[in-house]
N, C-alpha and C positions, 0 to 999 in steps of 0.2 A: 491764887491766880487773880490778876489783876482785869477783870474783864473791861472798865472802863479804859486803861489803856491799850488793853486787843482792838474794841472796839475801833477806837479811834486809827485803829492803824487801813482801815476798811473806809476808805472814804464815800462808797455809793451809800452806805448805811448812814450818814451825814444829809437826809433831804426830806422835803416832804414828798407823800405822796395824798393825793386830793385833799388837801389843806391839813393833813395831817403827819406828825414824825413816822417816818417807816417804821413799819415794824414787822422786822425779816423774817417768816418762821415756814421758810420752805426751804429749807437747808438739804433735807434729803433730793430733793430735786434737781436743785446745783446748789453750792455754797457760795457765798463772796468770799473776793480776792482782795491778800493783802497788799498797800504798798509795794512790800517785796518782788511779789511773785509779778505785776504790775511791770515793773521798774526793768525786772530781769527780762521779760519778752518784747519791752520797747528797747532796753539796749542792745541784743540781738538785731532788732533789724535795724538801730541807730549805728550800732559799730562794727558788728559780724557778720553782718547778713552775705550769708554765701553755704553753695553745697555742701554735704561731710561726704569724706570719707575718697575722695574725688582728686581735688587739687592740693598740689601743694604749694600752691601761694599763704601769704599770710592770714586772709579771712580765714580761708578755709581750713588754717591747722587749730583757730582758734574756736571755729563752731565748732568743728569735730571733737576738739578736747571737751568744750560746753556741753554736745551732747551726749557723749561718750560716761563724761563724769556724772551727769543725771543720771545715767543707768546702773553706775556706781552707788547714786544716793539711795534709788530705790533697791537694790541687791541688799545693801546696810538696813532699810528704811523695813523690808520683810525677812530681813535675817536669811537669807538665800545663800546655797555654801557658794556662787560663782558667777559674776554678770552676763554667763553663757546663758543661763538661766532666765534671764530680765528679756523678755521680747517688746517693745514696745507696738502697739496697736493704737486704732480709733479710738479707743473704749473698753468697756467692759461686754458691750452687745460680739464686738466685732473679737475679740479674745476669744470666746466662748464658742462662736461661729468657728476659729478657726480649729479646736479642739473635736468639736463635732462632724465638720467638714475632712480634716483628716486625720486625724486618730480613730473615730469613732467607724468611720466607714472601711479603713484599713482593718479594722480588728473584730469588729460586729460581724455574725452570721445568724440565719434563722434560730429562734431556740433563745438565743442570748437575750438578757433583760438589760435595760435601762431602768434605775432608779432614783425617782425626786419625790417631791414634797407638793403637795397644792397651796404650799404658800409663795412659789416660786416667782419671783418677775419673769412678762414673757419671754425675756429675754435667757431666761433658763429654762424656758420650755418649748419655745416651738423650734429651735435648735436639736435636739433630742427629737420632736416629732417628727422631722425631718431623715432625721439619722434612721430612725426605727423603720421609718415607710421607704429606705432606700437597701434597707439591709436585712429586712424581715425577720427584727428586734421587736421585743413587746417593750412596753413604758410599763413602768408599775411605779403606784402612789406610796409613798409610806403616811397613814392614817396621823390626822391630826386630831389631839385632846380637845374638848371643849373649851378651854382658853386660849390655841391655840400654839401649843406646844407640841413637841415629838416626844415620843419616849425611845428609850435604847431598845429597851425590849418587843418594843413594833419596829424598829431597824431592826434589828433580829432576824425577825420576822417576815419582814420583805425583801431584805437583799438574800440570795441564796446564792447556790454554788454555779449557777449560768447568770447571775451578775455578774455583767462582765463594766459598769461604768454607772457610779453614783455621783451626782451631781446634783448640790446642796447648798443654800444661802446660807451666808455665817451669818446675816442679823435679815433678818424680814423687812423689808422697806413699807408697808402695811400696817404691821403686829408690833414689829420692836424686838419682834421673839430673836433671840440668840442660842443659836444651834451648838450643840458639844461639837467640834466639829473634830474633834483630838480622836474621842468615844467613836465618831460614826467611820472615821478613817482607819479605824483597828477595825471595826468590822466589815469595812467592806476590803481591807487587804486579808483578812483570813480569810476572805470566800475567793479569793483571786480578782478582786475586782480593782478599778481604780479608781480614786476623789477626784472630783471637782469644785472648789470653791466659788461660790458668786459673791464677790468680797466687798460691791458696791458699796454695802451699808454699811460693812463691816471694817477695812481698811483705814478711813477718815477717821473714825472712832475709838478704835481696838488696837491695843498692840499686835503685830499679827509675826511669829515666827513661824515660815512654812517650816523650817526644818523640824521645829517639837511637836509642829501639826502632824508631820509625816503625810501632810497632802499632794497629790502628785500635778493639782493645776490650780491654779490660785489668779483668779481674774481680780481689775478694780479700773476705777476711773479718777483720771485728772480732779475733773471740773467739781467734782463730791468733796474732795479734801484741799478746797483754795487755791487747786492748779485749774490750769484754762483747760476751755472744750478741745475735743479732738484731739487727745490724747490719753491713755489708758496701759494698762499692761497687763501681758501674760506671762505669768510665773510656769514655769514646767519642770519637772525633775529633767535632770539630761538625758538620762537612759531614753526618759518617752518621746525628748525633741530630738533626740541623736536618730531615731525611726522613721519618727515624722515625715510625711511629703507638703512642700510647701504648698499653699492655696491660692498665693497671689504670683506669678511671673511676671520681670521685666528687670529691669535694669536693678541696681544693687547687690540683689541677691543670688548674681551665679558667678561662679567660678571659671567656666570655661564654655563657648557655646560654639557651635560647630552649625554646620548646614543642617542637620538630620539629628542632632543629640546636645545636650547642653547638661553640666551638671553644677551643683550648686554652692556658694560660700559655705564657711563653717559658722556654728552656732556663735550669736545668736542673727546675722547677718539673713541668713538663708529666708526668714520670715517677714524679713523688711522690704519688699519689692518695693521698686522704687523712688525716689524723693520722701523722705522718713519727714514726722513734722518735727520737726528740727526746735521753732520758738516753742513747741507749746511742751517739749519735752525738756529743754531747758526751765520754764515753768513752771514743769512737776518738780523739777528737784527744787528751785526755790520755795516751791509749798513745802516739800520736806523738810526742807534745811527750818521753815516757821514754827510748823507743828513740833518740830524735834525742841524746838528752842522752847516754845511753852511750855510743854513738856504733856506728852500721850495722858500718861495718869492723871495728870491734871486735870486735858479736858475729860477722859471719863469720868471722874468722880466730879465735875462740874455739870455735865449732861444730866449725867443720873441724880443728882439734884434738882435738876429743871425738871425732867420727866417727874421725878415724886410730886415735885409743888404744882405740878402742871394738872396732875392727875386727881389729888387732894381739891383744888380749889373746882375743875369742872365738875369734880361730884357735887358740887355745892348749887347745880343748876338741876333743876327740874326738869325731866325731861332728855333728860343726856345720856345716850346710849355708850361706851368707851371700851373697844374692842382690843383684845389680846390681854398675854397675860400681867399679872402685876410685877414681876422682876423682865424691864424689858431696856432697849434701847433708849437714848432720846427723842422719842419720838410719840405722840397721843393721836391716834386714829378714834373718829367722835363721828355722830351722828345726832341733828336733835330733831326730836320727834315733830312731826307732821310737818318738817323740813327740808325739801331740799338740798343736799351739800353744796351744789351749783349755786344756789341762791344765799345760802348760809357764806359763802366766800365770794360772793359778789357785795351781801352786806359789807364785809369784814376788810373789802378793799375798800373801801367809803367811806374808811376809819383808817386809813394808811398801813392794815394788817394783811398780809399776804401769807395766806394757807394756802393749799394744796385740796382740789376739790376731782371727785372721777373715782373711775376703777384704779387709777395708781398702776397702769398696765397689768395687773393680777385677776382679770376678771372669774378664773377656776376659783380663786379664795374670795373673790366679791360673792360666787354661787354658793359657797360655804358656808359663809357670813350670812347668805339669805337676806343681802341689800344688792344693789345695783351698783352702787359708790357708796364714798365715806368724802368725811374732810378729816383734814390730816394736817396737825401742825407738830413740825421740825426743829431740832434746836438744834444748836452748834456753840463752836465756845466763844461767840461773842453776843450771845443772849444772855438776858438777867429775866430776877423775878419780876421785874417791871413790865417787861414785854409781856408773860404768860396775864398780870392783871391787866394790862390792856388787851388781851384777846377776850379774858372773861368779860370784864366790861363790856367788846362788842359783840358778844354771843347773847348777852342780856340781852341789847339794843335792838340784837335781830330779831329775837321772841318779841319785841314791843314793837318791832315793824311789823312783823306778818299777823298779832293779833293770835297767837296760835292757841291761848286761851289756858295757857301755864298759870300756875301759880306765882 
């Protein structure tokens, strides 16, 4: 893999930042955008811009094929047997909302469990807390190992036979940790239960087949894998979105509406109230059509590169705390002692390095950790080892700013 010429296809990563070359490593956050994907949401509203689904004049047969065909790339993109399947959303937050808002409330009753994880983004938790305080559903944790990890045999253990819905990140945006999530979706279907995916970190990264997962919702975001904000998708078995009640009403998504009764498109129409984001879904599939073309394996075994060399050289500071476990994502969640992570990534921007500093919206697994926050730097496949020695260089820099009295 050629990463000086990925690079280059990323022209904001082309500047300085406070007299210095950027250096991007807050990719779990959002990722930068190629050329391509670039290119594809300026031509949209240079040549197509007009409603789907709507008119049939000529913009409008050609957005709708545009956006139509994106939900095609992502159906291919997670291996889905059927683009009835593909719902497109805001997000990964706004997917997971709707799973919770109606599946979960349609099907929950007292007694019944909810099962996650405390390494969970809020965005996989107070969704669930919600559902549980509306339906008089308990939450239960499934216990994490001292590095960070799950075991099957504590799934086991906590999903039982009134799990009725486990909902699980495929990679920790935190830890790095990568959940079996094949393992956890066989046991929570022998208890009668259903999966949830929170695929944020997981998607950009992983090749992700929902069909060999046998997961029954499979969330992710645009803006994580080189497509724009405000775009995302929900993956669903059909059986579970053919039940479904939609959460959003208005325009697009009904079928026939009456004074007193209204009832609703067919899948996957019925979930798209409204004006659908039309560029930013064209977007995602130009991201797709990128990553496909570098090729998935490539960038994992390039990340997991970076992570080892990332991890090898901060152990080389004194003083460096580096949480989660050692086979993990691209990603190195660090703390250096008698340091602030706020102050340690205000250094680090002062030097044109951009981490990631906070709870990381996890603050259940910041109380685990037993810190407050972390700082957190992120690769992607247009990082090199030259980025991670210039983050160590400025992690030195910061220990000789604050005097903390390392060796």
């Amino acid at each position: 893999m050629d990463v000086s010429a990925i690079k280059e296809q990323f022209p904001i990563l082309n500047q300085e930042v406070n007299g210095h070359p950027l250096v991007y490593l807050d990719s779990s956050a959002t990722s930068q955008k190629p050329v391509s994907v670039i290119e594809a949401v300026n031509n949209y509203y240079r040549e197509d811009n007009s409603n789907v689904h709507r008119g049939v004049h000529t913009l409008g047969t050609r957005a709708t094929d545009k956006y139509e065909g994106a939900r095609e790339k992502v159906r291919g993109f997670i291996h889905a047997e059927s683009t009835a399947e593909i719902i497109f959303s805001r997000g990964t937050t706004t997917a997971i909302n709707t799973v919770a808002s109606s599946y979960a409330r349609a099907n929950l009753t007292a007694g019944d469990e909810i099962v996650i994880t405390p390494m969970e983004h809020h965005s996989n938790i107070i969704p669930w807390q919600q559902a549980a305080k509306a339906t008089g559903a308990t939450l239960k944790y499934i216990p994490l190992q001292a590095d960070g990890t799950i075991t099957l045999e504590d799934v086991r253990a906590t999903v039982t036979d009134n799990t009725k819905i486990v909902a699980v990140t495929h990679v920790s945006n935190v830890l790095g940790t990568v959940n079996p999530i094949k393992e956890i979706a066989k046991i929570a279907h022998e208890n009668g239960a259903v999966i949830l995916v929170d695929g944020a970190q997981g998607a950009p990264h992983i090749k992700v087949d929902v069909t060999d997962l046998d997961c029954d919702f499979y969330t992710f975001s645009g803006h994580k894998m080189c497509g724009p904000t405000g775009i995302g998708v929900l993956y669903g078995k059909r059986e579970h979105l053919e039940n479904m009640e939609p959460v959003e009403f208005g325009g697009e998504m009904i079928d026939f509406v009456n004074l007193y009764d209204s009832t609703w498109k067919e899948l996957p129409w019925k979930f798209e109230g409204g004006t659908p984001i039309i560029a930013g879904a064209i977007g995602l599939g130009a991201a797709i059509d990128f990553l496909l073309e570098v090729g998935q394996d490539n960038i994992l075994e390039h990340e997991q590169k970076l992570a080892d060399y990332a991890m090898e050289q901060l152990r080389t500071i004194d003083g460096m705390t580096i949480y989660g476990p050692e086979k993990r994502a691209g990603l190195v969640t660090f703390n250096l002692d008698d340091v602030h992570p706020h102050d340690t990534a205000t250094v680090l921007d002062s030097f044109g390095i951009a981490v990631r500093a906070g709870h990381h919206c996890a603050q259940p697994l910041m109380k685990w950790l037993e810190v407050s926050a972390t700082a957190r730097a992120s690769f992607y496949l247009y990082n090199t080892n030259e980025d991670i020695d210039s983050l160590v260089d400025g992690l030195l820099k910061t220990k000789e700013y604050f005097g903390n009295g390392f060796k």
